[in-house]
N, CA and C of each residue as an Amber inpcrd file, in Angstrom:
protein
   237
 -13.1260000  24.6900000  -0.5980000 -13.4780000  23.6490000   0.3510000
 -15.0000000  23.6190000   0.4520000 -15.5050000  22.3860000   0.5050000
 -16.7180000  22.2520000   0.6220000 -17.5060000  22.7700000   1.8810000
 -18.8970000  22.7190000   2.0800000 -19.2470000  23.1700000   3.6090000
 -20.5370000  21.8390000   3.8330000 -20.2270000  20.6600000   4.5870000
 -21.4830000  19.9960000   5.5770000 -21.8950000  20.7280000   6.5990000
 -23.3400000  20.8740000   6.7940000 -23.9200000  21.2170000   8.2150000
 -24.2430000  19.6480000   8.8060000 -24.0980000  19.6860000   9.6560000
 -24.6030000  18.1650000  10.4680000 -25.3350000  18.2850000  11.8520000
 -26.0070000  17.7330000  12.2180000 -27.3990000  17.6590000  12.8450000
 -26.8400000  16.6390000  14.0570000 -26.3510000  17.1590000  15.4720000
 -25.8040000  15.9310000  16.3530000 -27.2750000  16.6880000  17.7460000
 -27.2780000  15.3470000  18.1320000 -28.1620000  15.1690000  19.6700000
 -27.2280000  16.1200000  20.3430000 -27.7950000  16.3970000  21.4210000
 -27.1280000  17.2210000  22.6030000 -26.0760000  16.6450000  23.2690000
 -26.0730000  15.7410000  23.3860000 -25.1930000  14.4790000  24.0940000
 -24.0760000  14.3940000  23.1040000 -24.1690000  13.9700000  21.6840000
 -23.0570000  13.8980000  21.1270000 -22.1040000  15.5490000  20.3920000
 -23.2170000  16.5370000  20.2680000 -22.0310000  17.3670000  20.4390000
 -21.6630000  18.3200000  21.5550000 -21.8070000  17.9090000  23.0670000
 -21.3220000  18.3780000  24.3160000 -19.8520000  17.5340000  24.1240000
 -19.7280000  16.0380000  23.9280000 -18.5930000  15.2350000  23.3860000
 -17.8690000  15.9590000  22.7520000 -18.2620000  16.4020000  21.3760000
 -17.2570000  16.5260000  20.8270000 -16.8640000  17.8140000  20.7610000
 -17.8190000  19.0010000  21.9250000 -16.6690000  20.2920000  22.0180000
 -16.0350000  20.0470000  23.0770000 -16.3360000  18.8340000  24.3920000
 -15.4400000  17.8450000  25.4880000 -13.6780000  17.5270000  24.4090000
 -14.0350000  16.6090000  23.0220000 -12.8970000  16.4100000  22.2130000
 -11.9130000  17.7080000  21.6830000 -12.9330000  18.8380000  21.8620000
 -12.3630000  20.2060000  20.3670000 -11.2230000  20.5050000  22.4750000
 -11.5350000  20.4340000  22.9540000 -11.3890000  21.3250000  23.6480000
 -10.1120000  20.4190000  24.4120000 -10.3440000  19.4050000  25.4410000
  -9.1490000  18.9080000  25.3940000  -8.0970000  17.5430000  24.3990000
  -8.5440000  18.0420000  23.0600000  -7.7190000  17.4920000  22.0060000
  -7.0230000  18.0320000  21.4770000  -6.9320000  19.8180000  21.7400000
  -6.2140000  20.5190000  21.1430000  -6.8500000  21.3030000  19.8880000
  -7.5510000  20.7340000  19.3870000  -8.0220000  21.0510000  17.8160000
  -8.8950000  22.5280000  18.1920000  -8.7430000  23.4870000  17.2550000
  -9.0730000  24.4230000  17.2210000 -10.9200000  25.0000000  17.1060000
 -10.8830000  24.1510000  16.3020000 -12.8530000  23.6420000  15.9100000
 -13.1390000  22.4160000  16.0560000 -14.4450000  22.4710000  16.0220000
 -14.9820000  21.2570000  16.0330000 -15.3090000  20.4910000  14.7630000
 -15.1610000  21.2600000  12.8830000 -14.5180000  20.9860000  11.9440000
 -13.2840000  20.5000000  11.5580000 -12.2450000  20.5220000  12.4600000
 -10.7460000  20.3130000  12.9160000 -10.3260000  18.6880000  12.8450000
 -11.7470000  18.3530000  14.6910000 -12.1060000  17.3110000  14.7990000
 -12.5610000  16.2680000  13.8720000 -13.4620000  16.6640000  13.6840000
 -14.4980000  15.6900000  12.4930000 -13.3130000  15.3840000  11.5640000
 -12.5250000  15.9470000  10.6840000 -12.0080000  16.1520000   9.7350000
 -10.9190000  15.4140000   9.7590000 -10.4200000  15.2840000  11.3450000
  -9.5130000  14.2810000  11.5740000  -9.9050000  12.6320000  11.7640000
 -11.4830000  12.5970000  12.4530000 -11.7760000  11.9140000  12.7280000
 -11.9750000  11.0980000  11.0150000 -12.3810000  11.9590000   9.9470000
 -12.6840000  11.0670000   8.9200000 -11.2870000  11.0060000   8.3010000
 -10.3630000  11.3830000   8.5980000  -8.8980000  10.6770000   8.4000000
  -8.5860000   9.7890000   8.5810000  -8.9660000   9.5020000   9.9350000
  -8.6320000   8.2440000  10.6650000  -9.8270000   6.9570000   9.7940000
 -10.8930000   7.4530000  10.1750000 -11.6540000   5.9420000   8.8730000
 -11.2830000   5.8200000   7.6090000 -10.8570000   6.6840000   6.7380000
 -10.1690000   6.4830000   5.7500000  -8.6130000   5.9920000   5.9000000
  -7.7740000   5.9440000   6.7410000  -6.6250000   5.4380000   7.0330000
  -7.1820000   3.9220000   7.5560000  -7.9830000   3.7780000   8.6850000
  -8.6120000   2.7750000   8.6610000  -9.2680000   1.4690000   7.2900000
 -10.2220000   2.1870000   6.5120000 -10.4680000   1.8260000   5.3440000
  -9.2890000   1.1640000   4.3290000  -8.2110000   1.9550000   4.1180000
  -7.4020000   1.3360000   3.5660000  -6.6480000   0.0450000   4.1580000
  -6.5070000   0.1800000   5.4190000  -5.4930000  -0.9650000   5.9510000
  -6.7920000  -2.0340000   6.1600000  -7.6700000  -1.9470000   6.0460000
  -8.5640000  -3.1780000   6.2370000  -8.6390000  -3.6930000   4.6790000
  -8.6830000  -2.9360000   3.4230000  -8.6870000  -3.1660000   2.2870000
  -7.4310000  -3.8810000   1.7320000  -6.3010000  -3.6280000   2.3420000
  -5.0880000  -4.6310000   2.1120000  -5.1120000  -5.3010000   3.1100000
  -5.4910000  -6.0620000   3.7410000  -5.4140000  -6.4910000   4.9400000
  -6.3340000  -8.2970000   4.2510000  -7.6280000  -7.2520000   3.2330000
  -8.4040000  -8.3720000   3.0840000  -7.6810000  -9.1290000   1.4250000
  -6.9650000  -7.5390000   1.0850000  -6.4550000  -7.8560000  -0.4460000
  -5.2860000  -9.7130000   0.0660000  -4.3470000  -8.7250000   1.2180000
  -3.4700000 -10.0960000   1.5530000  -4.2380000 -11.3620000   1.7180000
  -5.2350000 -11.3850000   2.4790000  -5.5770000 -13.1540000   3.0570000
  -6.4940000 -13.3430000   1.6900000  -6.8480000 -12.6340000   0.1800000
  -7.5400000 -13.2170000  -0.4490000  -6.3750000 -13.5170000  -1.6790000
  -4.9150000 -13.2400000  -1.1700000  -4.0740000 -13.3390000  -2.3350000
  -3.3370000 -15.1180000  -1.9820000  -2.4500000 -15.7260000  -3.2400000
  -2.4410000 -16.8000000  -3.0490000  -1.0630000 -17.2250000  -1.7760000
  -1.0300000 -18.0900000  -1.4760000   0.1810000 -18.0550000  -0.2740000
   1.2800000 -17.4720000  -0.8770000   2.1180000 -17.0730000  -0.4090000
   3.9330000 -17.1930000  -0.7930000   4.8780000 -17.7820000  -0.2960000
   6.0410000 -18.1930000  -0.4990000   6.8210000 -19.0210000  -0.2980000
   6.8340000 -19.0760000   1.5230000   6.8320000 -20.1380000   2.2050000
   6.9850000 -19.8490000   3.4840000   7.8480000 -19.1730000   3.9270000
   8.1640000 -18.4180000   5.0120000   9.0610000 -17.4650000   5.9040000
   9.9520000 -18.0980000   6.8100000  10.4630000 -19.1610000   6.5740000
  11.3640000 -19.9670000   6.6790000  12.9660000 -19.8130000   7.4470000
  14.1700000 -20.7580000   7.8040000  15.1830000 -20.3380000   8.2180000
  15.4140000 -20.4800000   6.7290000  15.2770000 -21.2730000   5.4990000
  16.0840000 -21.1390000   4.2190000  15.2950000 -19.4480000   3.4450000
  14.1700000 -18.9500000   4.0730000  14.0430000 -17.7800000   3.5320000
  14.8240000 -16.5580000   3.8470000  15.0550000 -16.7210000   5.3480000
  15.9340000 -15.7790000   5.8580000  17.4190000 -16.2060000   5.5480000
  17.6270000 -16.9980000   5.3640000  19.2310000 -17.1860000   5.3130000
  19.6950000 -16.8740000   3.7500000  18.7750000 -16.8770000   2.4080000
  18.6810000 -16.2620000   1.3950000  18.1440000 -14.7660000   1.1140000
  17.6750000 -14.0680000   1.8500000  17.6680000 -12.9820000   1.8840000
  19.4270000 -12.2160000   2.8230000  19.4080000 -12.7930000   3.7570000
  20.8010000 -12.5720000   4.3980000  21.8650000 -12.3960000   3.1810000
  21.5980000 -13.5210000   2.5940000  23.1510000 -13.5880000   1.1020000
  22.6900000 -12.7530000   0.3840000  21.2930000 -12.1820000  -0.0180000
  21.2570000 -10.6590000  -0.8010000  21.5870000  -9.7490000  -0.7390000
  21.5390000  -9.4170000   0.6710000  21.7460000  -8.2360000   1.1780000
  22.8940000  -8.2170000   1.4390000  24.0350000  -8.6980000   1.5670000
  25.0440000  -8.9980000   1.8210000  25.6040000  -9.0960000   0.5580000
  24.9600000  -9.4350000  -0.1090000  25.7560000  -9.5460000  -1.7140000
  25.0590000  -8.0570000  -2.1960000  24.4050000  -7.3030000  -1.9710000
  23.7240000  -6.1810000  -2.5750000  25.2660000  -5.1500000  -1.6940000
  25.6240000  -5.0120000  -0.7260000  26.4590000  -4.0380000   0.1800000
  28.0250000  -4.1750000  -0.7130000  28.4170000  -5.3950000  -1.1180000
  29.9150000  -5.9340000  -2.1160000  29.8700000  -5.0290000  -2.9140000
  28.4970000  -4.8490000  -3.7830000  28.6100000  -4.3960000  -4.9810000
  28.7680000  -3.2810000  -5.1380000
């Protein structure tokens, strides 16, 4: 595992041993580590998010879309 040192104001790491401490997390490496989970979980859903509205329409979502998916699935359970 790699090792960052990081350089926080007084103010922001009183916060985040405020976070280590009632968040549960054991360190304040714990934290961070989750915290860059979360922007990378973030990151991705904004990246499909932009992939969808730059992809071309699809068929509308319709009562004839749902009522043909209904006969699939319904014909998928027969078989």
């Amino acid at each position: 595992m790699g090792t960052m040192n990081v350089s926080l104001p007084d103010a922001l790491k009183a916060f985040v041993d405020e976070q280590v401490e009632a968040g549960g997390y054991s360190t304040s490496s714990e934290y961070v580590r989750e915290l860059i989970r979360k922007d990378q979980d973030r990151q991705r859903l904004r990246n499909l998010l932009l992939a969808g509205a730059a992809s071309r329409p699809a068929a509308a979502a319709d009562d004839a879309y749902f009522d043909g998916l209904r006969r699939r699935l319904r014909g998928s359970r027969q078989a």
